[in-house]
PyMOL Python script that loads the backbone (N, CA, C, O; Angstrom):
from pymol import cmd

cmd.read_pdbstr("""\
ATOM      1  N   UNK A   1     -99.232-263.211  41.194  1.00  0.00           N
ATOM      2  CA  UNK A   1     -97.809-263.205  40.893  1.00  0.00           C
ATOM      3  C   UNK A   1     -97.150-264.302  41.726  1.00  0.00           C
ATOM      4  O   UNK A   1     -97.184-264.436  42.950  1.00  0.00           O
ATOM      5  N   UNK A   2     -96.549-265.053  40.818  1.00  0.00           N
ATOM      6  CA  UNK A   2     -95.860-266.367  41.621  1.00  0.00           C
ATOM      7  C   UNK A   2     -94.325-265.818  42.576  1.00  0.00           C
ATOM      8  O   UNK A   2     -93.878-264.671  42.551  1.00  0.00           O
ATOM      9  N   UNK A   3     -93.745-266.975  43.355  1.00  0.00           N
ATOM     10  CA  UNK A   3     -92.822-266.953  43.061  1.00  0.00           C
ATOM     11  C   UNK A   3     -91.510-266.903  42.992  1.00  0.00           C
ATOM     12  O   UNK A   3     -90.532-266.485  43.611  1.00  0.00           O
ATOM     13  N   UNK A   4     -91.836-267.518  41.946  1.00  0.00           N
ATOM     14  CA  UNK A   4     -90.520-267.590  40.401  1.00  0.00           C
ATOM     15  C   UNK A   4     -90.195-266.665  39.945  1.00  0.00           C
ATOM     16  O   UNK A   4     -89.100-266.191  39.643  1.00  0.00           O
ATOM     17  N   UNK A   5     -91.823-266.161  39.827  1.00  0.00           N
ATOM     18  CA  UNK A   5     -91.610-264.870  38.597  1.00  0.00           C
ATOM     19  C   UNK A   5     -90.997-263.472  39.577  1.00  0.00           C
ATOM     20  O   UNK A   5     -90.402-262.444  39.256  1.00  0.00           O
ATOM     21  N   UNK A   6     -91.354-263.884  40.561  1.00  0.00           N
ATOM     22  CA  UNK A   6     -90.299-262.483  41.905  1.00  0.00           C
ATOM     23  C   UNK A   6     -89.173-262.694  41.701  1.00  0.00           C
ATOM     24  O   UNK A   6     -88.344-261.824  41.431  1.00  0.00           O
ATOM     25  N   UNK A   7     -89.001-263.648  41.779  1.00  0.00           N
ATOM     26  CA  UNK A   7     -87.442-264.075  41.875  1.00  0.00           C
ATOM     27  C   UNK A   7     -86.697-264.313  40.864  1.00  0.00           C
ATOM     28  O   UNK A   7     -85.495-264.420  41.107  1.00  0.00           O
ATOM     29  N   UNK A   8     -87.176-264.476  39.377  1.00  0.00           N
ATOM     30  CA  UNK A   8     -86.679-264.216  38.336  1.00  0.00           C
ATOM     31  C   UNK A   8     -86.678-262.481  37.906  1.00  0.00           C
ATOM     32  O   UNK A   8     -85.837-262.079  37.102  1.00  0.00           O
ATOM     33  N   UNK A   9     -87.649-261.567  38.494  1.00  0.00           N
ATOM     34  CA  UNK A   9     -87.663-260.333  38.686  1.00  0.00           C
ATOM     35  C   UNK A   9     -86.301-259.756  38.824  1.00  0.00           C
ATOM     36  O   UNK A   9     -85.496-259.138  38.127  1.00  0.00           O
ATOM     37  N   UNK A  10     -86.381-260.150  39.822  1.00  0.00           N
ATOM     38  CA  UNK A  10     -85.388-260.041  41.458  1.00  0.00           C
ATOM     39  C   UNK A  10     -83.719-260.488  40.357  1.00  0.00           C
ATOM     40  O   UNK A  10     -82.792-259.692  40.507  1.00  0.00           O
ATOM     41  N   UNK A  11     -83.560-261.282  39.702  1.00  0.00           N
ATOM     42  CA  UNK A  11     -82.664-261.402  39.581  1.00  0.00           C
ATOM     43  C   UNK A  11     -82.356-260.819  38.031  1.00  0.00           C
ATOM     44  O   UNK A  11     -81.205-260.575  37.669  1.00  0.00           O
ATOM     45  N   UNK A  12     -82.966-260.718  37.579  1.00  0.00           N
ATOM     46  CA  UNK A  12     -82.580-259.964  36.255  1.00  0.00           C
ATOM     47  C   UNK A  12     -82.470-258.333  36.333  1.00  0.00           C
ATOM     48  O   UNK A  12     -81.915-257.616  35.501  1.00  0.00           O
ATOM     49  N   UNK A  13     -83.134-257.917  37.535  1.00  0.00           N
ATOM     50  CA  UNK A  13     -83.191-256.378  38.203  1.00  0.00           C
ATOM     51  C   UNK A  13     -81.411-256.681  38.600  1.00  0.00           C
ATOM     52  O   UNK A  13     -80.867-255.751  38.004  1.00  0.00           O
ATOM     53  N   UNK A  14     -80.924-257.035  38.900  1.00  0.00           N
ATOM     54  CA  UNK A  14     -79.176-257.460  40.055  1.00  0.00           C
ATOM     55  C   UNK A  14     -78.885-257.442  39.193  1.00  0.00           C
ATOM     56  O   UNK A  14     -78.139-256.463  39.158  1.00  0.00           O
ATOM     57  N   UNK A  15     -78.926-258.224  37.493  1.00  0.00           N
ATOM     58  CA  UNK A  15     -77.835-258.534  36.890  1.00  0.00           C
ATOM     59  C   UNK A  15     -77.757-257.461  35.505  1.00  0.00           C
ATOM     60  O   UNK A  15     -76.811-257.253  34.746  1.00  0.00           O
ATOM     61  N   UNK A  16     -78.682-257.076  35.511  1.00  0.00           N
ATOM     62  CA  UNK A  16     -78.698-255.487  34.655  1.00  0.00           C
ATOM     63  C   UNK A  16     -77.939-254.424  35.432  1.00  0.00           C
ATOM     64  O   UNK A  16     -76.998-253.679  35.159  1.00  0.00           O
ATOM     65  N   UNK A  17     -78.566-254.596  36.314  1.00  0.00           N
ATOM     66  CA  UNK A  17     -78.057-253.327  37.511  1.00  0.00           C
ATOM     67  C   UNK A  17     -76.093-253.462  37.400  1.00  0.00           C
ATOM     68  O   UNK A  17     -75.232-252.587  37.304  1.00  0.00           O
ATOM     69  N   UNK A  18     -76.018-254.785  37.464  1.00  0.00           N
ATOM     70  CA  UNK A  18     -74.192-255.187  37.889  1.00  0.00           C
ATOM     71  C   UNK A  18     -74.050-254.599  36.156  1.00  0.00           C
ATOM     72  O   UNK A  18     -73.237-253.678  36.082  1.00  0.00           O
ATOM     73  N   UNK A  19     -74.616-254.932  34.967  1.00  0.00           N
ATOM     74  CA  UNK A  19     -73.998-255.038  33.613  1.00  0.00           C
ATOM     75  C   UNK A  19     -73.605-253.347  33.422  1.00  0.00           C
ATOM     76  O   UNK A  19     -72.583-252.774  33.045  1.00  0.00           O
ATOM     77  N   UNK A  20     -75.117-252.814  33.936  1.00  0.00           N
ATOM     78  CA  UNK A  20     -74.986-251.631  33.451  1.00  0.00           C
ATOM     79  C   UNK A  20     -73.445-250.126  34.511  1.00  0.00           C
ATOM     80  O   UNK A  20     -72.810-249.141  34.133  1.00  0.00           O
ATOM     81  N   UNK A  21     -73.551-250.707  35.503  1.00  0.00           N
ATOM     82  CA  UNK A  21     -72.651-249.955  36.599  1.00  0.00           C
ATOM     83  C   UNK A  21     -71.077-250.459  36.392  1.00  0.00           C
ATOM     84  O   UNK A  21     -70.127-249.788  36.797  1.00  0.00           O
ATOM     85  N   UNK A  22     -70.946-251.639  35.756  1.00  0.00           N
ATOM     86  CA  UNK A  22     -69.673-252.273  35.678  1.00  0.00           C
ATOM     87  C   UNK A  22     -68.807-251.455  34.859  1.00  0.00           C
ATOM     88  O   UNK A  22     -67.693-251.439  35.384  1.00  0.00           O
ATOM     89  N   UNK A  23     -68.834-250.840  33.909  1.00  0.00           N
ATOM     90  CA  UNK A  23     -67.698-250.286  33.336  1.00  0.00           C
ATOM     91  C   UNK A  23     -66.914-249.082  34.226  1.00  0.00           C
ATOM     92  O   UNK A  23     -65.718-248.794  34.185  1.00  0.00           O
ATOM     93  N   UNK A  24     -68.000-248.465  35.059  1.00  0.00           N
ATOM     94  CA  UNK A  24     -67.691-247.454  35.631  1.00  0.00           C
ATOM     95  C   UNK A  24     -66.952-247.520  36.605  1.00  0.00           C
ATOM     96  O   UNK A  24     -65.984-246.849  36.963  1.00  0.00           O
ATOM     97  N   UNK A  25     -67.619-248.627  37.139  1.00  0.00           N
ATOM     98  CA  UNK A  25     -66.701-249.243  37.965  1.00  0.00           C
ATOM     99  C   UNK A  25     -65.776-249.705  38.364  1.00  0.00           C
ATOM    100  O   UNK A  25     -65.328-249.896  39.495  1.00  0.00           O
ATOM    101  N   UNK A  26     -65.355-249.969  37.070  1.00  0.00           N
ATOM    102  CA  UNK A  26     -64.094-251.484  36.741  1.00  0.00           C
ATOM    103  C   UNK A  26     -63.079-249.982  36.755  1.00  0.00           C
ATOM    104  O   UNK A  26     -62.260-249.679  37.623  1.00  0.00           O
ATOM    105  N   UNK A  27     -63.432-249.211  35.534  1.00  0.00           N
ATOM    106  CA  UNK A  27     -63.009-248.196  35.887  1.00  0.00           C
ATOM    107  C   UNK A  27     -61.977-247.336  37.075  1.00  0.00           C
ATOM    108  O   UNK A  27     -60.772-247.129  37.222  1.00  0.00           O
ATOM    109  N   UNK A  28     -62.971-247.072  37.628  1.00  0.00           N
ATOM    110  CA  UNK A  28     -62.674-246.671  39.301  1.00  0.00           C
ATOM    111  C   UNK A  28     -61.407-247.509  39.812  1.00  0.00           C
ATOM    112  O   UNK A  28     -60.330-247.096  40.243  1.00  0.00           O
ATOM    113  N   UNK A  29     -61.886-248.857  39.623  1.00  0.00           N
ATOM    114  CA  UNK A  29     -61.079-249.986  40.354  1.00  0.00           C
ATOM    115  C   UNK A  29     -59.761-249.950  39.981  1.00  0.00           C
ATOM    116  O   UNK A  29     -58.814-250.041  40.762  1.00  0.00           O
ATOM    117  N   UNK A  30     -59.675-249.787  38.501  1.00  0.00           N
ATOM    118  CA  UNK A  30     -58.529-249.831  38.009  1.00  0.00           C
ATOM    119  C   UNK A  30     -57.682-249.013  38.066  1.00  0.00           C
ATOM    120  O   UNK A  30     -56.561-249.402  38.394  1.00  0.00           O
ATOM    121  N   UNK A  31     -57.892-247.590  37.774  1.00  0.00           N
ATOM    122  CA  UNK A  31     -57.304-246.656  38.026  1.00  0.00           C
ATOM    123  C   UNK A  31     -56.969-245.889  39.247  1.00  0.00           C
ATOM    124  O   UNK A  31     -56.342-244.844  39.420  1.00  0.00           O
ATOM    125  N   UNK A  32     -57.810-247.039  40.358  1.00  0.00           N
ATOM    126  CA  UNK A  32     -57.240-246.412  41.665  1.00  0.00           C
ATOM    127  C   UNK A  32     -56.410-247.372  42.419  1.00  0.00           C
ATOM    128  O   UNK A  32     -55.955-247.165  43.544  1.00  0.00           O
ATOM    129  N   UNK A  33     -56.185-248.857  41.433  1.00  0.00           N
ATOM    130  CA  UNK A  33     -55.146-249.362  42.171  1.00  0.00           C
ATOM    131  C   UNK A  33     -53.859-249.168  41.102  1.00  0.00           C
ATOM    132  O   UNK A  33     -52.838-249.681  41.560  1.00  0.00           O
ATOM    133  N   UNK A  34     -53.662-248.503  39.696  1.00  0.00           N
ATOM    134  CA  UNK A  34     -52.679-248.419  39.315  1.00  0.00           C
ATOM    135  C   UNK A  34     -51.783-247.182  40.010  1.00  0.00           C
ATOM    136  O   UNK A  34     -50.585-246.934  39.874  1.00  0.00           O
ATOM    137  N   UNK A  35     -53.051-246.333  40.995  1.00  0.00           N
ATOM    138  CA  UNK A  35     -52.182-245.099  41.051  1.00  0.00           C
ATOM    139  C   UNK A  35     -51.842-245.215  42.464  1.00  0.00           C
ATOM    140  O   UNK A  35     -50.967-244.539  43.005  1.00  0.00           O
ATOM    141  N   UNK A  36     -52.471-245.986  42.973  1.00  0.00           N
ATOM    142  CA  UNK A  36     -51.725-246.560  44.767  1.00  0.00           C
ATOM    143  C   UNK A  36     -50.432-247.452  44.075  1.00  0.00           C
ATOM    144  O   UNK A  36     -49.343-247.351  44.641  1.00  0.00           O
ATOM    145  N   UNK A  37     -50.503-248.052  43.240  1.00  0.00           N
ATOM    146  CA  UNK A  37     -49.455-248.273  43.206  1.00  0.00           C
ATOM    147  C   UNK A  37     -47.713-247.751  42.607  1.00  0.00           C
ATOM    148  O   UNK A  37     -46.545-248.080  42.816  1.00  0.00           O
ATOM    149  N   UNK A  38     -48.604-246.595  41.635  1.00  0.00           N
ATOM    150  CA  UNK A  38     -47.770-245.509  41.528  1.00  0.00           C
ATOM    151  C   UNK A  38     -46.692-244.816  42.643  1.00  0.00           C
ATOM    152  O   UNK A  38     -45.485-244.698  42.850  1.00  0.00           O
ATOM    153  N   UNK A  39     -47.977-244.456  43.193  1.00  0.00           N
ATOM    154  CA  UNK A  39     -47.765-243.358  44.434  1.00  0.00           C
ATOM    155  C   UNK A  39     -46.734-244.197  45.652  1.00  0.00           C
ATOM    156  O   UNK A  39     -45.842-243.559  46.211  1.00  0.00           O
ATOM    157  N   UNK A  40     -46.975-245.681  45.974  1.00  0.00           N
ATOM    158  CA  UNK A  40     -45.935-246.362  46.707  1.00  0.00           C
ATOM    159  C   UNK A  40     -44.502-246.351  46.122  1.00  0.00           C
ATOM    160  O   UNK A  40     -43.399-246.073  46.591  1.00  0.00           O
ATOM    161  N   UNK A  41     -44.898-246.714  45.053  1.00  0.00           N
ATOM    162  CA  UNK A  41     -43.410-246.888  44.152  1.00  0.00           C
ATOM    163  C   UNK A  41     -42.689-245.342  44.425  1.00  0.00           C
ATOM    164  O   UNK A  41     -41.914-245.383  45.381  1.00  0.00           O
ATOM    165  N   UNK A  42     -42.784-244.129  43.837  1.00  0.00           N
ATOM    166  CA  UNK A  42     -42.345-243.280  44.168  1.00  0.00           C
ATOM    167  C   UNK A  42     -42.544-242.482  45.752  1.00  0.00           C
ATOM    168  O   UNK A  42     -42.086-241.426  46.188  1.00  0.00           O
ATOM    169  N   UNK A  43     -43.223-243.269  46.204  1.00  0.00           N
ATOM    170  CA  UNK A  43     -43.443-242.344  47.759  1.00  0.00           C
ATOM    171  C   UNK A  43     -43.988-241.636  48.098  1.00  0.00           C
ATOM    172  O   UNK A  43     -43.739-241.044  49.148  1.00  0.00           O
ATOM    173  N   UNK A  44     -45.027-241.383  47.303  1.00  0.00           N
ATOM    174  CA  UNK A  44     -45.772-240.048  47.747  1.00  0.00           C
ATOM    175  C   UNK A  44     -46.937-240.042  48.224  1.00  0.00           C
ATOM    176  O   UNK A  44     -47.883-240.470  47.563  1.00  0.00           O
ATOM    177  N   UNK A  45     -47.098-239.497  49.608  1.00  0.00           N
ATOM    178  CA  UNK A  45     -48.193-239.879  50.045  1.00  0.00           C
ATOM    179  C   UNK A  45     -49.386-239.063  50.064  1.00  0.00           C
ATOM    180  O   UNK A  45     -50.006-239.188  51.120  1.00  0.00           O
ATOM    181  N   UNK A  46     -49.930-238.226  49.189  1.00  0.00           N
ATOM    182  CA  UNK A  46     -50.884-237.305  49.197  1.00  0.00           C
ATOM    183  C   UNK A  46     -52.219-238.054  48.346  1.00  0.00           C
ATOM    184  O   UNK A  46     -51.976-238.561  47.250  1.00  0.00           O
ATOM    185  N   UNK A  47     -53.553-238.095  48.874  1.00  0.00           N
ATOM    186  CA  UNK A  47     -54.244-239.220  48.586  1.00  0.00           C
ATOM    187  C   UNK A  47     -55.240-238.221  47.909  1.00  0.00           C
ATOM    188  O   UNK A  47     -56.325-238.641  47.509  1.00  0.00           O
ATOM    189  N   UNK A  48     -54.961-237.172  47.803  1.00  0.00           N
ATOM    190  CA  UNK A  48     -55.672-236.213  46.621  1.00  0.00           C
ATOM    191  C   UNK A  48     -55.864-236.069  45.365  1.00  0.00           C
ATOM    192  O   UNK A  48     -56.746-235.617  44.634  1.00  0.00           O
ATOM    193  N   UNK A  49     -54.379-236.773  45.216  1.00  0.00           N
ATOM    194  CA  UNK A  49     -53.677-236.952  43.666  1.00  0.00           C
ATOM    195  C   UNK A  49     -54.730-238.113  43.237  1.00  0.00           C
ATOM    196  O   UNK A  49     -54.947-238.391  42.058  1.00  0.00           O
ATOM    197  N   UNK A  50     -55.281-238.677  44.201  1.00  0.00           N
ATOM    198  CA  UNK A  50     -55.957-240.137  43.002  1.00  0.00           C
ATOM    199  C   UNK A  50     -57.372-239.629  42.159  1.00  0.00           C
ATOM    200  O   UNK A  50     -57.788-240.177  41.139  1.00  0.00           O
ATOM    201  N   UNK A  51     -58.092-238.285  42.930  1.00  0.00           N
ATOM    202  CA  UNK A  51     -58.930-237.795  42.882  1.00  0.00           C
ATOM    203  C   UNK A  51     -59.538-237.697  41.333  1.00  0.00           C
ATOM    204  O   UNK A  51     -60.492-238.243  40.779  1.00  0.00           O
ATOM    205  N   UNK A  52     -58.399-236.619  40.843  1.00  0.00           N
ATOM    206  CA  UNK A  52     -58.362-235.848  39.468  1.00  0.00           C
ATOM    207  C   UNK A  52     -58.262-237.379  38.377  1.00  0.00           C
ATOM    208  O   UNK A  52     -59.370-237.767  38.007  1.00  0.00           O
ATOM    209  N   UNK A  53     -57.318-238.031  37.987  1.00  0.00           N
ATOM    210  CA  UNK A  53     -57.600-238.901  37.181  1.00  0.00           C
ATOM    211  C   UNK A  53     -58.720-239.831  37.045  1.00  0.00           C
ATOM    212  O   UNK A  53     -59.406-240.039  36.044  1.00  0.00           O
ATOM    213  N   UNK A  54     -58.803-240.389  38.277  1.00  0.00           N
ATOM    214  CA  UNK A  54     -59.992-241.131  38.687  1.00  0.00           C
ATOM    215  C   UNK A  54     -61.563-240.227  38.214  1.00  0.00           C
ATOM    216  O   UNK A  54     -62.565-240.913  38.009  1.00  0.00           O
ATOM    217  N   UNK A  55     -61.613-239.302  38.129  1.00  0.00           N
ATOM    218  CA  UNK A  55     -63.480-238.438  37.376  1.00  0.00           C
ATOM    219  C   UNK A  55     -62.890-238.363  36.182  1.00  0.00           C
ATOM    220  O   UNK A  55     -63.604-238.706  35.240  1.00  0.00           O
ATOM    221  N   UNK A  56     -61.510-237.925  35.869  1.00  0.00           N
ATOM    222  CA  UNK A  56     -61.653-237.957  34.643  1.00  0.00           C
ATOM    223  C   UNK A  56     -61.692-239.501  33.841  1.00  0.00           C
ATOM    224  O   UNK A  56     -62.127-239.520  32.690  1.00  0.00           O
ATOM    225  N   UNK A  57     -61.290-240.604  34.392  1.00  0.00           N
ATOM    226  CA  UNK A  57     -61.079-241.880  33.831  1.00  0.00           C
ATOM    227  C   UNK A  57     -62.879-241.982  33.900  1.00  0.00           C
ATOM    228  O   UNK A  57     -63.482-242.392  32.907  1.00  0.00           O
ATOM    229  N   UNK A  58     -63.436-241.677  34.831  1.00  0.00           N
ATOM    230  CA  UNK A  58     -65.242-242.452  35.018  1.00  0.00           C
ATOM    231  C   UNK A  58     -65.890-241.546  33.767  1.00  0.00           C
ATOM    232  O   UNK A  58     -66.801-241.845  32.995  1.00  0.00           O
ATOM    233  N   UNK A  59     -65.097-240.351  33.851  1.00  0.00           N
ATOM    234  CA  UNK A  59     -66.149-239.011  32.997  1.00  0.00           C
ATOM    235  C   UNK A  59     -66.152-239.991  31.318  1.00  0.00           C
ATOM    236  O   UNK A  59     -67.104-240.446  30.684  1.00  0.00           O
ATOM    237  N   UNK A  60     -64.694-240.024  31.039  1.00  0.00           N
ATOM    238  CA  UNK A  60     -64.967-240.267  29.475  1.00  0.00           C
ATOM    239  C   UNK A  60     -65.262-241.857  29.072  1.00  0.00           C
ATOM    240  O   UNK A  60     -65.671-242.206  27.964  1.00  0.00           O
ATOM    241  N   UNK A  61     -64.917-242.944  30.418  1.00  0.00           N
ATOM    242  CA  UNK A  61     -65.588-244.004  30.134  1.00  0.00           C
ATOM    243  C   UNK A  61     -67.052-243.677  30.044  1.00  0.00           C
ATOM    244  O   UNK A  61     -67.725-244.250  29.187  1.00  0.00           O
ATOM    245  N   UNK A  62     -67.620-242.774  30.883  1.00  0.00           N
ATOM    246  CA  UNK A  62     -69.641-242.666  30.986  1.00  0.00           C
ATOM    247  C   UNK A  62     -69.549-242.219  29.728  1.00  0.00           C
ATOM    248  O   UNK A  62     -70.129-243.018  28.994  1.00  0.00           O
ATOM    249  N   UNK A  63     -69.121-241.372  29.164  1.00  0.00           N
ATOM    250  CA  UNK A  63     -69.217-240.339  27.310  1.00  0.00           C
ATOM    251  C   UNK A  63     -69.216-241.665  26.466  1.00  0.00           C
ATOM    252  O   UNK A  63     -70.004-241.797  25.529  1.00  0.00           O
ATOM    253  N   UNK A  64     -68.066-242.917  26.911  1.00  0.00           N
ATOM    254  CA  UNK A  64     -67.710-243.335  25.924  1.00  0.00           C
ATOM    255  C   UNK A  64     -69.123-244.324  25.774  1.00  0.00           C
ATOM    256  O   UNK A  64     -69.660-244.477  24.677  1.00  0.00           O
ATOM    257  N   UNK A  65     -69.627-244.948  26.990  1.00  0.00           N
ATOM    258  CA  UNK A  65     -70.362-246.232  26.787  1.00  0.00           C
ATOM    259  C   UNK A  65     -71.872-245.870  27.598  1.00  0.00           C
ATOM    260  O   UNK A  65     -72.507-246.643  28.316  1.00  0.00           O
ATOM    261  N   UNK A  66     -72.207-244.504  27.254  1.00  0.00           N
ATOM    262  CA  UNK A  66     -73.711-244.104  27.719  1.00  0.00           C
ATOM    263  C   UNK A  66     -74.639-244.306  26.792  1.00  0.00           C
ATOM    264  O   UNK A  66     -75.819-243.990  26.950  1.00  0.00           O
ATOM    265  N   UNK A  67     -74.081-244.948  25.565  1.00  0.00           N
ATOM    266  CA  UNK A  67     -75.696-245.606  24.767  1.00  0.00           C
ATOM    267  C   UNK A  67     -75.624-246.211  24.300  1.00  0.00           C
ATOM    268  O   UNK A  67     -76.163-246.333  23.200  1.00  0.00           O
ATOM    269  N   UNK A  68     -74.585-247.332  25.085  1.00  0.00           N
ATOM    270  CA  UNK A  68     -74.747-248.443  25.584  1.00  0.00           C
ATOM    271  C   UNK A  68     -75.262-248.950  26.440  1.00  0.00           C
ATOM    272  O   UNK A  68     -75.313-250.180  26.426  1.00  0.00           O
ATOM    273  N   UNK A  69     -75.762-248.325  27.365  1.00  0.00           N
ATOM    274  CA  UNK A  69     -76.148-248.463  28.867  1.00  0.00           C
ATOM    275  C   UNK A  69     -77.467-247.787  28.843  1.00  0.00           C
ATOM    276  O   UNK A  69     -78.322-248.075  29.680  1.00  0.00           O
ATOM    277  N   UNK A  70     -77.698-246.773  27.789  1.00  0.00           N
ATOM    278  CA  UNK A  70     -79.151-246.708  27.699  1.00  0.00           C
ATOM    279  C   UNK A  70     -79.563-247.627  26.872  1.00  0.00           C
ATOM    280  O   UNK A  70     -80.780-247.523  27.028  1.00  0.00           O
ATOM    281  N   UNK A  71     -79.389-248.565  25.998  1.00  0.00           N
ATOM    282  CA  UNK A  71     -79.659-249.532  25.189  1.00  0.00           C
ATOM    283  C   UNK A  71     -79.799-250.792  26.172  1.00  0.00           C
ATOM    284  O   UNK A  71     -80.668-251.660  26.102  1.00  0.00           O
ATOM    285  N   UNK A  72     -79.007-250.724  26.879  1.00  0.00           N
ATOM    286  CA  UNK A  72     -79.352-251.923  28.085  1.00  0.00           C
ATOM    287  C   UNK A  72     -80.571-251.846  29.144  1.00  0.00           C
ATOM    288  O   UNK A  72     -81.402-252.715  29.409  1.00  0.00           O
ATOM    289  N   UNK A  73     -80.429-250.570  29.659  1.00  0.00           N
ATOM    290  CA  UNK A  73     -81.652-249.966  30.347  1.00  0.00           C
ATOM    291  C   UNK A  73     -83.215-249.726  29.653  1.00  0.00           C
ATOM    292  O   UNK A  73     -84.350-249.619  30.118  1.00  0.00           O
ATOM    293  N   UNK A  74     -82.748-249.709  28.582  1.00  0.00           N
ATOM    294  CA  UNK A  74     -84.315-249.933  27.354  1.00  0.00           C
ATOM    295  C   UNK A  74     -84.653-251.914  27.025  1.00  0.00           C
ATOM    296  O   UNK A  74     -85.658-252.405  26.510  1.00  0.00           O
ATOM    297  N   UNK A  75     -83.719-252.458  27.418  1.00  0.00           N
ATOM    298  CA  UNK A  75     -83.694-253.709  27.016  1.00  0.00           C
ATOM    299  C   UNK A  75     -84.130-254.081  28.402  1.00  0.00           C
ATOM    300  O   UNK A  75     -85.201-254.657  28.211  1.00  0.00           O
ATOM    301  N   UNK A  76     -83.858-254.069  29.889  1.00  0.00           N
ATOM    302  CA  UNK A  76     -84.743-254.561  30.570  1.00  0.00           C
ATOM    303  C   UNK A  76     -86.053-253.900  30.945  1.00  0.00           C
ATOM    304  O   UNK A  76     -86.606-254.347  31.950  1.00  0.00           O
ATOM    305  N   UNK A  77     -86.796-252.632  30.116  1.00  0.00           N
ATOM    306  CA  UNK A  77     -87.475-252.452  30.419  1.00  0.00           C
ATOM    307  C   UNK A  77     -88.760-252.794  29.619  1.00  0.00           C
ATOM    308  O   UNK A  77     -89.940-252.680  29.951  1.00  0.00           O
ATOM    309  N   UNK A  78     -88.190-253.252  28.458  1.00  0.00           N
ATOM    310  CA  UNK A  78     -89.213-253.842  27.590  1.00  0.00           C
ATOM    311  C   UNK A  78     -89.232-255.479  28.347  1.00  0.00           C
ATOM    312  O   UNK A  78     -90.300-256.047  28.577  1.00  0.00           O
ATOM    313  N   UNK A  79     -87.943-256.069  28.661  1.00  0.00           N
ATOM    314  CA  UNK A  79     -88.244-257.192  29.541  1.00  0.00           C
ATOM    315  C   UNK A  79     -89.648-256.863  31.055  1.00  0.00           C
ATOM    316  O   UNK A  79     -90.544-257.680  31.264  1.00  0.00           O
ATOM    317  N   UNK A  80     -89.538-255.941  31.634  1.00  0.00           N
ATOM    318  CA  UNK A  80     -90.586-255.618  32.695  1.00  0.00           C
ATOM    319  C   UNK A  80     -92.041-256.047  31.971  1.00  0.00           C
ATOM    320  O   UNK A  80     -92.893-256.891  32.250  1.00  0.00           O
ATOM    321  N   UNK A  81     -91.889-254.949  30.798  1.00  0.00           N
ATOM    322  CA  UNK A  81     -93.240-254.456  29.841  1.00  0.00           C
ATOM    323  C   UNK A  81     -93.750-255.956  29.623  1.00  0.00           C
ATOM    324  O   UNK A  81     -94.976-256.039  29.702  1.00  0.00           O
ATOM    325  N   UNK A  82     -93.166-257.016  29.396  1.00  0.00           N
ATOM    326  CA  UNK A  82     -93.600-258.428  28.391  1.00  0.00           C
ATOM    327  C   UNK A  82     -93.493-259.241  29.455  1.00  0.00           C
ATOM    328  O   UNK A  82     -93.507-260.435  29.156  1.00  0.00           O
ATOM    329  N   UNK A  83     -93.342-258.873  31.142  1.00  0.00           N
ATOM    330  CA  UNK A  83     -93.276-259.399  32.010  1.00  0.00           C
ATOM    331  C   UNK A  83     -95.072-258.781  32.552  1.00  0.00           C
ATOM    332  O   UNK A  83     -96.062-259.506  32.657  1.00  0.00           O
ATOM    333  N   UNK A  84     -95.020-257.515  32.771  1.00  0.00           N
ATOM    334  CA  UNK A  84     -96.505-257.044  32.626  1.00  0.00           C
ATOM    335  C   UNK A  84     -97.797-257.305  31.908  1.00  0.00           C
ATOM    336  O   UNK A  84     -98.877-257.239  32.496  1.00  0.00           O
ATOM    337  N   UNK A  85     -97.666-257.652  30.424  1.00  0.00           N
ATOM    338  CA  UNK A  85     -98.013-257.712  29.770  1.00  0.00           C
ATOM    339  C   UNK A  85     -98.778-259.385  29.541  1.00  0.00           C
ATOM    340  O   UNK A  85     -99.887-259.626  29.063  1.00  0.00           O
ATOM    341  N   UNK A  86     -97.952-260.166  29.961  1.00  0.00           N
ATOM    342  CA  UNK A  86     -98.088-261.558  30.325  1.00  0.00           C
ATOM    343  C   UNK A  86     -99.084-261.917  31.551  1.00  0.00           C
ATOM    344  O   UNK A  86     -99.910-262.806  31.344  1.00  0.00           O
ATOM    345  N   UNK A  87     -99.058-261.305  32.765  1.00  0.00           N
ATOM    346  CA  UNK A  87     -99.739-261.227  33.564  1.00  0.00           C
ATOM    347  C   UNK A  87    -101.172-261.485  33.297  1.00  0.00           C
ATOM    348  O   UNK A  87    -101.819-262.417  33.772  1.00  0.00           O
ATOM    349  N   UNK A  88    -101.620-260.540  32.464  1.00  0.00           N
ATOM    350  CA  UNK A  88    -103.175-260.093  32.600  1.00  0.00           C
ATOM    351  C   UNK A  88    -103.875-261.213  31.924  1.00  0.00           C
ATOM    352  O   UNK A  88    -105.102-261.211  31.836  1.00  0.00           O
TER     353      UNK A  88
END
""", "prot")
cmd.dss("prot")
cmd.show_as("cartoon", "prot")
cmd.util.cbc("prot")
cmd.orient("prot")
């Protein structure tokens, strides 16, 4: 095993990994700086409140785009397989 081929490994493992975690994420991100900024605007400082929207914003983005993300997760693993497969 060369490598290239580690390090082309190595980097298609990072950039699946970022494709597939990103919605959830972006997610998260978003809805926890619209509601800090909520919460300044009106004043309220209880940091509990971000809690409840925030699982529910990750819950029905994961419902919405989970096979999508198993379709991605099947797509680098047939990349591994034809990475294996090449080897021998």
């Amino acid at each position: 095993m060369s490598q290239e081929l580690i390090i082309e490994i190595a980097t298609q493992t990072l950039y699946f990994t970022m494709i597939i975690s990103a919605p959830i994420l972006l997610t998260g991100l978003l809805i926890g700086v619209i509601l800090s900024i909520l919460q300044s605007i009106v004043q309220i400082k209880e940091m509990t409140l971000t809690f409840i929207p925030k699982i529910l914003a990750v819950m029905f983005i994961l419902l919405y785009s989970i096979s999508w993300m198993i379709n991605k997760f099947i797509e680098y693993f047939n990349y591994l397989m034809n990475i294996m497969t090449n080897l021998r």
